[in-house]
PAMIDO-113586 format. One line per 8 residues: number of its first residue (from 1); for each residue x, y, z of N, C-alpha, C. Coordinates in Angstrom, 3 decimals, padded with zeros to 6 digits. Layout:
% residues N
NUM) X Y Z X Y Z X Y Z | ... $
//
This chain:
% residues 138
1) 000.811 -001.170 000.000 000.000 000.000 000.000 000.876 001.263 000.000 | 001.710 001.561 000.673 002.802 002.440 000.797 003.424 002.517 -000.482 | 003.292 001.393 -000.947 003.916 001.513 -002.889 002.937 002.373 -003.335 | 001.865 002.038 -003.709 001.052 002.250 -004.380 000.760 003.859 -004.001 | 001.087 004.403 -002.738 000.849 005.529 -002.631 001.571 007.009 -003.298 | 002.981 005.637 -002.842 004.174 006.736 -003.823 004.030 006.667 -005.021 | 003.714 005.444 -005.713 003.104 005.538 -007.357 002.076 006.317 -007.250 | 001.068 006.841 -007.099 000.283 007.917 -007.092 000.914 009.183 -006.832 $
9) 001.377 009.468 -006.192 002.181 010.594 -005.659 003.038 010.960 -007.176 | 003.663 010.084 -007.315 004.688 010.264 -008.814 003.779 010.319 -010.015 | 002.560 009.745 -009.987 002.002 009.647 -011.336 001.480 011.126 -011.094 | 000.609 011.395 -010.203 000.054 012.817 -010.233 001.325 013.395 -010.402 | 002.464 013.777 -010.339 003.099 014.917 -009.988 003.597 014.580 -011.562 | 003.972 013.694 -012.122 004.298 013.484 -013.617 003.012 014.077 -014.303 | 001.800 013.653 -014.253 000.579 013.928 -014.721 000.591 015.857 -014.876 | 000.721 016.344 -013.641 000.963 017.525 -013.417 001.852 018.178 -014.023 $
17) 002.924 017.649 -013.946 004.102 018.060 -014.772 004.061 018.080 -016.365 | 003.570 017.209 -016.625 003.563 017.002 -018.022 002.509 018.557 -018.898 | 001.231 018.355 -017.729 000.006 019.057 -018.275 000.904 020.296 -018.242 | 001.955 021.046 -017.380 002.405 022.452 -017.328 003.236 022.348 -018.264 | 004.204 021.516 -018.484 005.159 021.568 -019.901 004.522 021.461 -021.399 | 003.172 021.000 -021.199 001.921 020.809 -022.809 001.856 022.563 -022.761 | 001.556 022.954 -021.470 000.684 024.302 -021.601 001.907 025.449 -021.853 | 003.416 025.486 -021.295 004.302 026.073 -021.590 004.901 026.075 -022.911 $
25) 005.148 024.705 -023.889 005.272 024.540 -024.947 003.903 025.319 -025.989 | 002.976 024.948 -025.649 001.757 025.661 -026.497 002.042 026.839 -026.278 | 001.910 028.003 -024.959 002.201 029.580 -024.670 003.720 029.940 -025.804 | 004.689 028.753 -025.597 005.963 029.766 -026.542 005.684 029.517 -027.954 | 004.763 028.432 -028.519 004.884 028.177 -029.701 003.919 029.328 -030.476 | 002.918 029.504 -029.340 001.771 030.885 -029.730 002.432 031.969 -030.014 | 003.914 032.288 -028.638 004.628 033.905 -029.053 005.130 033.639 -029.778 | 005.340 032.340 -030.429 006.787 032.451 -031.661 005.993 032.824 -032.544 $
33) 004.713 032.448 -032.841 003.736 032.613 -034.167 003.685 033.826 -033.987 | 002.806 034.882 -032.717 002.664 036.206 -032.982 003.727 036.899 -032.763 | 005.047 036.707 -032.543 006.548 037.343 -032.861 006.513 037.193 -034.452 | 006.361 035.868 -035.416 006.890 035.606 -036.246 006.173 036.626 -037.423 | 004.338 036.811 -036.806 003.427 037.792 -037.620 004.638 039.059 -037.518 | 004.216 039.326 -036.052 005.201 040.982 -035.919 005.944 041.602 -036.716 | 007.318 040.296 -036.922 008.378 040.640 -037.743 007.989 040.662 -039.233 | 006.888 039.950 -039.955 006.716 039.911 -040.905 006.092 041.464 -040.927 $
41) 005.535 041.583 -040.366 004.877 043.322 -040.493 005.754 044.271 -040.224 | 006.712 044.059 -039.690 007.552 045.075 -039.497 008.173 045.078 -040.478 | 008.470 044.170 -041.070 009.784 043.824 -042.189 009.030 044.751 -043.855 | 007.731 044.651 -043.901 006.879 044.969 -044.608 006.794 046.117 -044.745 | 006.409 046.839 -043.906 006.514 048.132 -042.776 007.957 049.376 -043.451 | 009.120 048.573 -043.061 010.714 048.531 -043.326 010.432 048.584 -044.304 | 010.098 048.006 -045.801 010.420 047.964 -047.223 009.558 048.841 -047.838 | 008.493 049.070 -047.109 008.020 050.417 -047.739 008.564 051.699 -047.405 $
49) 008.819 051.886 -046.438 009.719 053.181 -045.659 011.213 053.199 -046.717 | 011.675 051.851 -047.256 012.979 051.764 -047.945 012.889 052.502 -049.020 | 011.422 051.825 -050.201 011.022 052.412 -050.982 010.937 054.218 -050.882 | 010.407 054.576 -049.484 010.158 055.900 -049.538 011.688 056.817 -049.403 | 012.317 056.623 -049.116 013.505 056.809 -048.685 014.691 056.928 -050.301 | 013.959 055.942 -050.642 014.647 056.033 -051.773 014.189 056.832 -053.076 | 012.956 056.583 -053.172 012.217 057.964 -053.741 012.980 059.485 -053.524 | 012.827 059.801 -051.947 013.319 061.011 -051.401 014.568 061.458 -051.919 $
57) 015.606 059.885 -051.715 016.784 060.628 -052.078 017.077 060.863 -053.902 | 016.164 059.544 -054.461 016.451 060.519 -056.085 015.518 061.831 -056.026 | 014.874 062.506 -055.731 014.025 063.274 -055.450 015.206 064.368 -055.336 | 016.011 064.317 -054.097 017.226 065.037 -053.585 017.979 065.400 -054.437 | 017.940 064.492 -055.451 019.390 064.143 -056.485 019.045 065.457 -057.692 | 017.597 064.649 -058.291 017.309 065.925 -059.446 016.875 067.132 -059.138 | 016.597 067.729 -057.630 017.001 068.922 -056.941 017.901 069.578 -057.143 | 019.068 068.665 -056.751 020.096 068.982 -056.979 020.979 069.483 -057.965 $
65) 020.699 068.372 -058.941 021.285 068.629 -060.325 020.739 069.807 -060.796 | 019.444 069.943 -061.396 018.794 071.063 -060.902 019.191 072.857 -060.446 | 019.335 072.258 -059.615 019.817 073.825 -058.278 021.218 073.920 -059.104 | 021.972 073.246 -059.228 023.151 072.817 -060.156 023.225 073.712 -061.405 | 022.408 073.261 -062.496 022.304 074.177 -063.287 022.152 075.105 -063.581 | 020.810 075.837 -062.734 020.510 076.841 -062.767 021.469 078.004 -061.797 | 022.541 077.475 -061.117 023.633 078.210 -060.462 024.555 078.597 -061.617 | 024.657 077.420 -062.652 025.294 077.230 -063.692 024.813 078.699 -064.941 $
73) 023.939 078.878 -064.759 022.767 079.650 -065.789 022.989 080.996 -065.211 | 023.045 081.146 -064.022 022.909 082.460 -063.195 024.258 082.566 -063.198 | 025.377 081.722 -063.392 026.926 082.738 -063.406 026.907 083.281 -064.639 | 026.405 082.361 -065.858 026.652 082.866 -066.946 026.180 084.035 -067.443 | 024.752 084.368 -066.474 024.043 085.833 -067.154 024.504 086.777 -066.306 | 025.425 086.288 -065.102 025.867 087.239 -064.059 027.226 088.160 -064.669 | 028.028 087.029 -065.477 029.290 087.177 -066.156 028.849 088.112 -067.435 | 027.670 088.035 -068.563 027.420 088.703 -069.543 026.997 089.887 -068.742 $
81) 026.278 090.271 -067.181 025.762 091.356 -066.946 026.817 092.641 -066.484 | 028.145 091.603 -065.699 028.985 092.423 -065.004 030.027 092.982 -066.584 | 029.621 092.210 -067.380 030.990 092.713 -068.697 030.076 093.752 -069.934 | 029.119 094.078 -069.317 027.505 095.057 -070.081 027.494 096.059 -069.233 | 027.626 095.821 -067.674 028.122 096.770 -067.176 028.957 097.871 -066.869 | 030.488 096.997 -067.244 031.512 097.753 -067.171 031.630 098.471 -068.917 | 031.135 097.773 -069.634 030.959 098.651 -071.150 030.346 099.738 -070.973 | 029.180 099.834 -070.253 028.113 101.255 -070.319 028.987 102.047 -068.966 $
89) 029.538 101.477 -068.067 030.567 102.045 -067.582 031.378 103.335 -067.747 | 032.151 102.733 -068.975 033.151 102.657 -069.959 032.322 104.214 -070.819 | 031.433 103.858 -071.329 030.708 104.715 -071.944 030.194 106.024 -071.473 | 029.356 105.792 -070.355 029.564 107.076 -069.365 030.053 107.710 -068.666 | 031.177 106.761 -068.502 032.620 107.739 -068.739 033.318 108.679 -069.844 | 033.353 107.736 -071.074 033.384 108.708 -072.360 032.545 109.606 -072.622 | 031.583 109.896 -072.511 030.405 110.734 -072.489 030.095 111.969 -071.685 | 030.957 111.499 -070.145 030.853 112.617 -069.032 032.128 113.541 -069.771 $
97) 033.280 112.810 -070.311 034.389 113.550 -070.461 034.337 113.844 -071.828 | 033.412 113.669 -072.678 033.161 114.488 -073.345 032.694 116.047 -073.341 | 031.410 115.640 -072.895 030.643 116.756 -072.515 031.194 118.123 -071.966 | 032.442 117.415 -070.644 033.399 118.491 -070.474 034.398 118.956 -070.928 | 034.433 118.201 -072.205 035.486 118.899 -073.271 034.103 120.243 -073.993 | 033.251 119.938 -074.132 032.481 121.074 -074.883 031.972 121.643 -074.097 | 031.672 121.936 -072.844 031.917 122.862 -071.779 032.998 123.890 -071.153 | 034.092 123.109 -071.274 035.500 123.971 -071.151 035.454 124.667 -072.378 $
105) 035.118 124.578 -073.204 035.617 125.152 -074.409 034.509 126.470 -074.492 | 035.212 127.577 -074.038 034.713 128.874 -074.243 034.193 129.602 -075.449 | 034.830 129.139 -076.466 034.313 129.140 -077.775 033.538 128.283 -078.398 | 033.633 128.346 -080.050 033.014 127.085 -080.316 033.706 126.295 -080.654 | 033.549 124.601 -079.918 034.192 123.970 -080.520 034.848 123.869 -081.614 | 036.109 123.185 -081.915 037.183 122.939 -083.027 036.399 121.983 -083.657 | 036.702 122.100 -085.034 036.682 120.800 -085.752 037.289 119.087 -084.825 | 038.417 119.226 -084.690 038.660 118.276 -083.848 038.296 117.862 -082.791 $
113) 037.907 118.984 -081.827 036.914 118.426 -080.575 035.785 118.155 -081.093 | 035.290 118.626 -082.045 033.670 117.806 -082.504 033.998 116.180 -083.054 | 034.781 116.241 -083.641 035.224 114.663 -084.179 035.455 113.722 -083.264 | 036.376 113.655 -081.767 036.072 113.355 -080.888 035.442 113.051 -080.051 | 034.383 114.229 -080.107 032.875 114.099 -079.151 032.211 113.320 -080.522 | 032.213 113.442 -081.885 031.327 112.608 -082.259 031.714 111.246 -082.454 | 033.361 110.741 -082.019 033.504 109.350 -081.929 033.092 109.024 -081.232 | 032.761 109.527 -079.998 032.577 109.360 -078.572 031.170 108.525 -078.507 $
121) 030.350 109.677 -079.303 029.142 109.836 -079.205 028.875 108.470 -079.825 | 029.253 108.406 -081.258 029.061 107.204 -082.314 029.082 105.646 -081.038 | 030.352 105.480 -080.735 030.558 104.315 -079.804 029.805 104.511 -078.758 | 029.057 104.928 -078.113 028.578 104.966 -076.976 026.586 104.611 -077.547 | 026.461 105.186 -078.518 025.096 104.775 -079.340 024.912 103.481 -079.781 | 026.464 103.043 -080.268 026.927 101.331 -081.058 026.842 100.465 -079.905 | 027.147 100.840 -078.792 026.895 100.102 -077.625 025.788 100.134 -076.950 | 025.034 101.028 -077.015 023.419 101.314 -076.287 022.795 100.308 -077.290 $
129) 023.084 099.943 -078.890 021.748 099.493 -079.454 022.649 097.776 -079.843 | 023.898 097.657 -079.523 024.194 096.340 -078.946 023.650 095.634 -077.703 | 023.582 096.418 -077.041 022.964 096.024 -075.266 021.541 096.253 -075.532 | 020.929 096.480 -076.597 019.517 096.493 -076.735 018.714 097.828 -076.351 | 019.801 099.068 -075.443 019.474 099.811 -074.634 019.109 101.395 -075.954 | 018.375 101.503 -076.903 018.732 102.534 -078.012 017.253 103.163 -077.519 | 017.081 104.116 -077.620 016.097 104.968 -077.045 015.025 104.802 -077.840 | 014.843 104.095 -079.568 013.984 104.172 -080.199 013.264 102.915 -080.153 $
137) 011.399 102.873 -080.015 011.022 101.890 -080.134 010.485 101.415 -080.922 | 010.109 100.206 -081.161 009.735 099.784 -082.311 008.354 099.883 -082.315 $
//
């Protein structure tokens, strides 16, 4: 009888044992499944964000190139503006020091100071209707 008690004793506690290791094996095999969903959604999740990311940065790129050119575009009309500048410069300078050649001149101008003031004049007109700048409109 004393056998038989400890065989009971061991079968329940095996019985017991067993039923908590069925129910522990089932609980991790459940988180491995809803871990295994998770990661699949995350991973999913991840490859669209990759996609977006990568969008962004060609996005960045023809910005760039872009911003690129048109820096490219703006030296070049910066370079034709500063060398249009220093011509009309150039010109109203010839023009001021003209003028005060036929101002100083108490009399009437010489033949030669008029030839002068009218080279003056000539190049400074050849350059107003080169630069587009000629007083007459169409």
């Amino acid at each position: 009888e004393a056998e038989a008690k400890t065989y009971d004793k061991f079968a329940c506690l095996c019985k017991d044992t067993t039923k908590e290791k069925v129910e522990a094996i089932q609980r991790g095999e459940d988180d491995a499944a809803a871990l295994s969903a998770a990661i699949e959604e995350l991973a999913s999740q991840r490859d669209g964000h990759d996609t977006k990311i990568q969008e962004s940065q060609d996005a960045i790129a023809a910005l760039e190139k872009a911003r690129a050119e048109a820096d490219a575009a703006r030296a070049g009309t910066k370079k034709e503006y500063d060398a249009n500048a220093a011509d009309l410069q150039a010109a109203l300078e010839a023009l001021t020091g003209a003028l005060k050649t036929l101002k100083v001149s108490k009399t009437a101008p010489s033949f030669a100071q008029l030839s002068g003031v009218s080279a003056t004049l000539r190049a400074a007109v050849g350059l107003a209707d080169a630069l587009g700048l000629s007083g007459a409109e169409a």
